[in-house]
C-alpha beads as a LAMMPS data file, in Angstrom:
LAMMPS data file: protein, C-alpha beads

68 atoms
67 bonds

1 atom types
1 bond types

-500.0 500.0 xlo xhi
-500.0 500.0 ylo yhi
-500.0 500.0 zlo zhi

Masses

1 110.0

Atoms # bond

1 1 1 -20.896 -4.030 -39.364
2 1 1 -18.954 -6.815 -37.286
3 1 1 -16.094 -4.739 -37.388
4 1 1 -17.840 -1.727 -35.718
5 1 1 -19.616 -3.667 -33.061
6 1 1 -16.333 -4.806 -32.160
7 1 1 -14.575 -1.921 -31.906
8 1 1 -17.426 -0.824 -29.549
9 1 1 -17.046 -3.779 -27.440
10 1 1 -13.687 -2.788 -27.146
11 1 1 -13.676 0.095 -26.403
12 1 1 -16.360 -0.270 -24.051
13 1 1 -14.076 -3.122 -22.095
14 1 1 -11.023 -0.565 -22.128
15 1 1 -13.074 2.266 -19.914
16 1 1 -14.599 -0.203 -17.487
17 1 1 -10.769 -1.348 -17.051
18 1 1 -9.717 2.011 -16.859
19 1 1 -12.608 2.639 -13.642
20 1 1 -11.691 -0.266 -12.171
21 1 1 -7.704 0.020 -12.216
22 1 1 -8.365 3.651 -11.231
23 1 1 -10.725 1.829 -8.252
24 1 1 -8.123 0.062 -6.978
25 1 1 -5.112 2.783 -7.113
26 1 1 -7.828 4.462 -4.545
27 1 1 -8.116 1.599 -2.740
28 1 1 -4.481 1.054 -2.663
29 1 1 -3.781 4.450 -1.136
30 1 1 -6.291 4.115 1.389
31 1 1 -4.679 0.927 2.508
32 1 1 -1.154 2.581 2.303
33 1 1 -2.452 5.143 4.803
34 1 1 -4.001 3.245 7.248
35 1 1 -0.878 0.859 7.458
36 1 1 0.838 4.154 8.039
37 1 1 -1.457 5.187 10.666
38 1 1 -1.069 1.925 12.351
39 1 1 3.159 1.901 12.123
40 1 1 2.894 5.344 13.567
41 1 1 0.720 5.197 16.111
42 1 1 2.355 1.457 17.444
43 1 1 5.426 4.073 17.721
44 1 1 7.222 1.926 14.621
45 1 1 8.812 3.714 11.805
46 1 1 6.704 2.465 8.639
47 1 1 8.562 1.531 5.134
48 1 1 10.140 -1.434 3.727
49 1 1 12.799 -1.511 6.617
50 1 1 10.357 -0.530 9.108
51 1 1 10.169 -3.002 11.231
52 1 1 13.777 -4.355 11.171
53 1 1 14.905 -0.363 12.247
54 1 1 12.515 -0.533 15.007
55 1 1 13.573 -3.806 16.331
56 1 1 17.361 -2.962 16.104
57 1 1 16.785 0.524 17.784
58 1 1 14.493 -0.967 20.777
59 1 1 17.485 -3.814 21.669
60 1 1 19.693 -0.789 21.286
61 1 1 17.420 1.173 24.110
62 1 1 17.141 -2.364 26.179
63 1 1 20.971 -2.920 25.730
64 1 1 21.944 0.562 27.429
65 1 1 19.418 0.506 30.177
66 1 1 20.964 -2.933 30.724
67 1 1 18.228 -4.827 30.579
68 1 1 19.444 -7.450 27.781

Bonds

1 1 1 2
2 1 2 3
3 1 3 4
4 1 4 5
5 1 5 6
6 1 6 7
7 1 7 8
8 1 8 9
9 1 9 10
10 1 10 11
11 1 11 12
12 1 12 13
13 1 13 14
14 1 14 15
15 1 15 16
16 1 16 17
17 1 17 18
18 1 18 19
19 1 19 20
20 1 20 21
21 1 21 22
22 1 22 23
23 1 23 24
24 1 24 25
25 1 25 26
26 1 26 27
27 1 27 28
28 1 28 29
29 1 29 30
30 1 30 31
31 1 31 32
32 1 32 33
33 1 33 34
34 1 34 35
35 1 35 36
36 1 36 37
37 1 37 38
38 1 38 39
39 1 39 40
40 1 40 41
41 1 41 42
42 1 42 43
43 1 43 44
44 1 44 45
45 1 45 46
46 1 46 47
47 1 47 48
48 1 48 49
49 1 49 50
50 1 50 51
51 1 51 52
52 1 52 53
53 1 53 54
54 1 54 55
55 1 55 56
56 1 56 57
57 1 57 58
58 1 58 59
59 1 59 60
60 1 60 61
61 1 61 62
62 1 62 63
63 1 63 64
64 1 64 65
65 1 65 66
66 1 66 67
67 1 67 68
């Protein structure tokens, strides 16, 4: 009887991990977009180099207008 009210209870715990890791993949994209959004509408490339290849390219655009 212990035996079976355990494997319930486990069970049981595995799908409410299962919604809540599922939960949070969701919530994970819709926080990947909007940080998206944001890059692209700032006019900045978004990824893990994002940043640094907008930086280099607007001292590149500074440099040849000659405004360094």
């Amino acid at each position: 009887m212990v035996a079976e009210s355990d494997r319930y209870l486990m069970e049981y715990t595995r799908e409410i991990l299962r919604v809540i890791y599922n939960e949070v993949a969701q919530l994970e994209q819709k926080l990947r977009l909007s940080l998206q959004d944001a890059y692209i509408l700032a006019g900045m490339p978004y990824g893990e180099d994002g940043f640094e290849r907008w930086l280099e390219d607007s001292w590149e655009v500074e440099d040849m207008d000659g405004l360094n």
